[in-house]
Residue, then its C-alpha position, 0 to 999 in steps of 0.5 A: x848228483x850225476x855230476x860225474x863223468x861215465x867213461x873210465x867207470x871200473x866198477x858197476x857197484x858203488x861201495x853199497x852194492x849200488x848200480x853205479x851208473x844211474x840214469x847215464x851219468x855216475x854220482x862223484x864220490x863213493x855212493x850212487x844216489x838213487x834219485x835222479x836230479x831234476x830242475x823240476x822240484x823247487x825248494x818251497x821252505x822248511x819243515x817243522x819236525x818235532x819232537x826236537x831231539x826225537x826217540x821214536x816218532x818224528x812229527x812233520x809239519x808242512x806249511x799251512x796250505x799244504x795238505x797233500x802226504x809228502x814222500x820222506x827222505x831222510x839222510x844221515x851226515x854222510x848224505x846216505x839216505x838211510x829212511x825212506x817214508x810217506x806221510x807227515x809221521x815218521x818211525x826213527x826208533x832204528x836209527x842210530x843217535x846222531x844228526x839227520x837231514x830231512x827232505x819232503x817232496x809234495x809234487x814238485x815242492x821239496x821242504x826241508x829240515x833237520x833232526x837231532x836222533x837221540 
C-alpha cells in the first residue's frame, strides 16, 4: 500500500470509482486501497474461523486472552476488500463461492486467516 509514486497520476479514480491518491501517496496497480499502512499494527497470529467451508456464518475465534471485538477485513483473491464488519461472527451469505482472506485488527494487534466461501 502507497508504495507508488503521486507525480504523473492521470486519473483521480482507480477502476472502482476510488480517490486515487489516498493519504499523499497512490497504491501500485489498478486499486486504491483504502486503509492507510502503519508500523503501528503488529502482526499478533492467526485467527480461527470456522465453519471451514462456511455458507452463511463465519465464527471467528481470537486467541485466549483477547476479549476486546475486533474490526473485520475480509478480502477476496485479488486483495479487494470486499466485507467489512465488527465482532467475532460474521454474515457471508453475499459472497460469491471462492477463497477469501481475513484480517482482524483488536487495537494495534492484527490476526489473520483464511476462508474457503462455498
Amino acid at each position: 500500500m502507497d508504495a507508488g509514486n503521486p507525480i504523473g497520476v492521470a486519473t483521480t479514480n482507480d477502476l472502482d470509482g476510488n480517490d486515487r491518491i489516498q493519504g499523499g501517496r497512490v497504491d501500485m496497480g489498478a486499486y486504491e486501497s483504502p486503509f492507510v499502512s502503519s508500523t503501528q499494527l503488529e502482526l499478533a497470529g492467526e485467527a480461527s474461523v470456522s465453519p471451514n467451508p462456511a455458507t452463511s456464518v463465519l465464527n471467528i475465534q481470537l486467541p485466549e486472552g483477547v476479549t476486546a471485538s475486533p474490526t473485520v477485513q475480509v478480502f477476496d483473491a485479488h486483495g479487494r476488500l470486499v466485507l467489512l464488519n465488527t465482532g467475532q461472527q460474521i454474515d457471508v451469505q453475499a459472497l460469491a463461492p471462492d477463497v477469501y482472506l481475513l484480517r482482524a485488527v483488536v487495537g494495534e494487534q492484527v490476526y489473520v486467516g483464511r476462508f474457503v466461501k462455498q
